[in-house]
C-alpha positions, 0 to 999 in steps of 0.5 A: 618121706614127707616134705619138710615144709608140709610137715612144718604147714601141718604142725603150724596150722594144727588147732591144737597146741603143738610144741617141740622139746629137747630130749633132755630133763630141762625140755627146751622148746625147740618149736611151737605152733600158733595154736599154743602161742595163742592159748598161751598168750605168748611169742616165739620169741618168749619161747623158743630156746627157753625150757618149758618148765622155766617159760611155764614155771610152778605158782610158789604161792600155791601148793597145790600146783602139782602140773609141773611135777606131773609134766616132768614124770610124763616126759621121764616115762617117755625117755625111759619107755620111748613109747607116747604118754598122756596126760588126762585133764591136769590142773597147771596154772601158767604165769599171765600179765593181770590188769593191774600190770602185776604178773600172777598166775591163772588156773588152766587146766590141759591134756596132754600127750607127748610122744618121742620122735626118732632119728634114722638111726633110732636116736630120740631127737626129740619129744612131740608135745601137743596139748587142749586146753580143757579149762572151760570142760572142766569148769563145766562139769565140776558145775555140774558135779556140785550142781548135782551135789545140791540137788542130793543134799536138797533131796535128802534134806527134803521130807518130801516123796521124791519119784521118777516116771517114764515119759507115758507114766507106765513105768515108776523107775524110783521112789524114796519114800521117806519113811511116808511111803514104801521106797522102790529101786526097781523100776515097775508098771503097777505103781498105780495099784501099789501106791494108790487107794483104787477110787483115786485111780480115775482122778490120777489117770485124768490129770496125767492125761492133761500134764502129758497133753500140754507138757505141763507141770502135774499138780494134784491132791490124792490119797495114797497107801501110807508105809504103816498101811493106812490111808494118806493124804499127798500134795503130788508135783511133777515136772516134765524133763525135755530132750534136745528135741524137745520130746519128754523123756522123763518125769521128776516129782515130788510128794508131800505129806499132808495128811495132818493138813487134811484132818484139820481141813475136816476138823474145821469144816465139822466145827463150822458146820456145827457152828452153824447150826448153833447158830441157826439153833441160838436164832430159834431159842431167842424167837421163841421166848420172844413170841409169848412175850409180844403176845402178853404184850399185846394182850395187856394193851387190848385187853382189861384184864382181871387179876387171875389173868393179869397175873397169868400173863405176868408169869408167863412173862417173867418165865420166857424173861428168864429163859432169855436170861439164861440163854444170854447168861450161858453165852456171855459164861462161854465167851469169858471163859474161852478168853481167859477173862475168868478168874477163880476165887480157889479155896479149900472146899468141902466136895459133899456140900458142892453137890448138895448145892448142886443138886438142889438147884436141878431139883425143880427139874428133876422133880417135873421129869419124875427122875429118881436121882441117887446121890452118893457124897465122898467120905466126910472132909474130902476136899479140893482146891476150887471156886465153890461157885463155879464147881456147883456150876459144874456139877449142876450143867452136868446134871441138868445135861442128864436130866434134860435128855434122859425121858420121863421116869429115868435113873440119873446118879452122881456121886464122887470117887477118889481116883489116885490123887483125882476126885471123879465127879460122875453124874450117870443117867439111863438116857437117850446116850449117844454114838462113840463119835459124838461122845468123843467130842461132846465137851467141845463147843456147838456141839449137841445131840439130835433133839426131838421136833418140838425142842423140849429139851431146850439149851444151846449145847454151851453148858458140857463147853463151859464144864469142861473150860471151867474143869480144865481151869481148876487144873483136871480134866473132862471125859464122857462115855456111852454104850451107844444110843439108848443106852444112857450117859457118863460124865465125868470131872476129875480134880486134883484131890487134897487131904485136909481137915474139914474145919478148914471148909469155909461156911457157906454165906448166910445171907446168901437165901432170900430174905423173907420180907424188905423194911420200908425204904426211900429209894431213888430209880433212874433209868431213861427207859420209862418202861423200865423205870416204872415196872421197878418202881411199881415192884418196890412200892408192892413191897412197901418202899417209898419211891421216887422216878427219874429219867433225867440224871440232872433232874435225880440230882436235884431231886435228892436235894430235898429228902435224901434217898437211902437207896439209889438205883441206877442206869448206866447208859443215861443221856447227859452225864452216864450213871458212873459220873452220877454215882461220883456226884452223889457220892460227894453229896453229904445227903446221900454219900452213905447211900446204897449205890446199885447200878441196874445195866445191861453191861455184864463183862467182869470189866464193866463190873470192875469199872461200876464198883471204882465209880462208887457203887456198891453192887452191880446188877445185870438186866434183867435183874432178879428179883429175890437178889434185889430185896435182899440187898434192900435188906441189908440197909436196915441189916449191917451184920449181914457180910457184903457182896 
């Protein structure tokens, strides 16, 4: 037997709460260790003689506290078997003073075990209760479960490749692939093969390498095997997890799917590569019209000339003049159309008399390759919805696109076929073709084919981009096919298709030819370029005009005083009032307010044009102007019958 004060030395000094309780259903606390007063917060005297469950009683507020009737059916298992129960982690809530001063309840969460002491004679004198309080144990790991709870709602929520490696990354211990890459439970040391295209191996095994030397996060771009077997591209990011002695025992990663990423990344250096050589190719054709240009130049200042060269070297001037324009026009076509700054002017159009139209303009150059050309038209009142200019644009970019790059005595055809509710305007050549992958992509813009060393199919690659803006515009769609290289082309553009009757086609204009001769006018040309100036004044009194020069637009002004002109020409950028605010004064003149207003400018934009006409003109001519159109305007002053622009 053990003396009783060591007994009572123990039971005190004990770190864990002790108490001693009645055998009987109140359980009285007969005795109560220091340990347990001070997790309790309570005295001796608040607990000695009082029952446990009254000392302790249930929250009434909280029906959720089941640590009373959890303790009470402990303590009957322990009278009725005589042999100790424990309790594992039970939330009891017990009554506390708050800071307010009001007494409330605080959760706790305890152990417990009770066990039953005996008499000499056997008799239950009373139950041993000691306890832990686990509160904070049990903070700790529901911290943990819902810690971890995340983290799962994270790793399924994420599209991501989530992985597992070994410390030396021999061993993959778990993939959730996805659906982008095969999932693995088992764990396995060929994941390199398995996973990785093999000319990925050696920049894998290297940055490994560097991430297990300095314990650092893994972070790189590589190819992968993708589930449906193709090839992939992934962002792949591992960190490593540390032990307590701060070795690494494991590697977490994650991997993203970025193939899309890449294609566009190989999409976009393939359009600024072509772009590029655009324009490095744009810089080259507008050197070289700009050579034979200085040299007649040059030659008209040195050299007195007679007629049959003087003339020569005009036309070789005007010829590069126009190749300059045309070059100028296309891009500024392009840049309208990309922007959605193009308006169609759609009516119903006559299919047939579109492709004559066409044709006859890629005519002079069909003739000088020796091509010969078959034309097959739509049955008669085939119609579509369009803007008749720019569907002659259309099927004439298409054409001449054939006609540049099939060699000399080619075949080139077009004709038009109902397809469904689609009409397919096809224009087929025998020509140089092209690979599969340059046709897939030959509407897109800067692209071009390999031209031959001296250039002589000329362009800038801008006409099958502006064909296919303009189709898309009208509600259809592009398509170009070739057998390969040396084996010819096929363009296609398709259009809705309507069904109406051919008197419905509007007639073309009538004064859309060239007049044969101009009447003799007084006309007016201002323009602060002198050089500019003369070389149209010359031009207009070679076909019989009066005409008058002016480079300052105040000296126009009161040149007009005198006699009127009838025909105002003029430039746009002027020094002291512009040619808008001119218009408007000669406009409110009674001598020239029925006068034929023409701006002659280098601002071509539809709002530049928009702007001239509020301003009082009557038309609107881009430099460098044509020529044939000019006269036919001039023609109109003395042809009121005539249908304005």
């Amino acid at each position: 037997m053990l003396p009783t004060n060591l007994f009572e030395s123990v039971f005190d000094r004990s770190p864990f709460g002790h108490y001693l309780l009645s055998p009987t259903p109140e359980a009285t606390i007969l005795a109560v260790n220091d340990a347990f007063l001070k997790a309790s917060a309570r005295t001796r005297k608040e607990l000695v003689g009082v029952s446990l469950f009254t000392a302790f009683p249930q929250d009434p507020d909280d029906p959720t506290d089941t640590g009373e009737a959890r303790l009470r059916d402990s303590l009957a298992r322990v009278r009725a078997s005589s042999r100790p129960d424990t309790l594992p982690a039970i939330r009891y809530p017990i009554p506390v003073v708050l800071p307010n001063g009001e007494t409330g309840f605080e959760e706790r969460f305890w152990t417990a075990t009770s066990t039953p002491i005996f008499g000499a004679d056997g008799e239950l004198l009373c139950i041993s209760h000691s306890n832990i309080d686990v509160t904070d144990q049990v903070n700790s790991e529901a911290a943990v479960r819902e810690s971890e709870k995340r983290f799962r709602a994270l790793t399924n929520a994420t599209a991501d490749v989530i992985y597992r490696m070994s410390a030396d990354w021999s061993e993959m211990r778990r993939l959730e692939g996805r659906g982008f890459m095969k999932d693995t439970d088992a764990p396995t040391g060929n994941w390199l093969a398995d996973y990785i295209p093999p000319d990925d191996h050696a920049l894998i095994q290297a940055a490994i390498a560097r991430a297990m030397q300095g314990g650092a996060v893994l972070e790189l771009e590589h190819r992968v095997w993708r589930n449906d077997g193709s090839c992939g591209w992934t962002l792949s990011r591992a960190v490593p997890m540390f032990d307590a002695a701060g070795e690494i025992y494991e590697w977490i990663g994650a991997a993203s799917d970025i193939s899309e990423r890449k294609a566009w990344e190989d999409k976009l250096r393939e359009t600024d590569r072509r772009k590029d050589e655009f324009l490095a190719m744009l810089s080259h054709e507008l050197r070289n019209p700009l050579a034979p240009i200085g040299a007649a130049a040059e030659l008209l200042q040195r050299t007195k000339l007679d007629d049959a060269m003087l003339k020569r070297t005009s036309q070789i001037i005007g010829r590069q003049v126009k190749h300059m324009t045309a070059l100028i026009d296309d891009l500024l076509d392009v840049s309208r159309v990309t922007r959605g700054l193009v308006e169609l002017d759609q009516t119903l159009l006559d299919v047939g008399a579109v492709l004559h139209e066409a044709v006859e303009q890629v005519t002079p150059l069909i003739a000088a390759r020796g091509h010969v050309l078959t034309l097959n038209l739509p049955p008669p009142g085939t119609q579509v919805l369009g803007d008749h200019k720019r569907l002659v644009q259309v099927v004439a970019n298409l054409l001449g696109n054939a006609a540049k790059y099939t060699p000399e005595g080619g075949r080139l055809g077009v004709s038009a076929v109902a397809r469904g509710e689609r009409l397919c305007i096809d224009v087929i050549d025998n020509g140089i073709g092209m690979a599969p992958e340059l046709a897939a992509r030959a509407f897109d813009l800067f692209t071009q084919a390999e031209r031959s060393s001296d250039r002589s199919s000329g362009g800038l690659g801008l006409g099958l981009a502006l064909v296919k803006s303009l189709i898309e515009l009208h509600g259809g769609e592009v398509a170009c096919t070739s057998a390969g290289p040396g084996q010819g082309s096929r363009f296609s553009a398709c259009l809705p298709l309507l069904h109406a009757s051919p008197a419905t086609v509007p007639a073309p204009d009538a004064w859309a030819q060239p007049a044969a001769g101009s009447a003799l006018l007084r006309v007016l040309v201002v323009d602060d370029n002198v050089d500019a100036a003369i070389t149209l004044s010359m031009l207009l009194e070679a076909n019989g005009h009066q005409v008058q020069v002016e480079h300052d637009p105040l000296e126009a002004l009161a040149a007009t005083l005198g006699t009127p002109p009838q025909v105002c020409l003029l430039d746009i950028g002027l020094p002291g009032i512009d040619g808008l605010e001119l218009a408007r004064r000669l406009r409110a003149r009674p001598g020239t307010a029925d006068a034929l207003l023409i701006a002659i400018t280098g601002y071509g934009q539809d709002s530049d044009r928009q702007q001239i006409l509020r301003a009082g003109f009557d038309h609107h001519l881009v430099k460098p102007i044509d020529i044939a159109q000019l006269y036919t305007l001039l023609d109109r002053v003395y042809s009121p019958a005539l249908p304005a622009t």
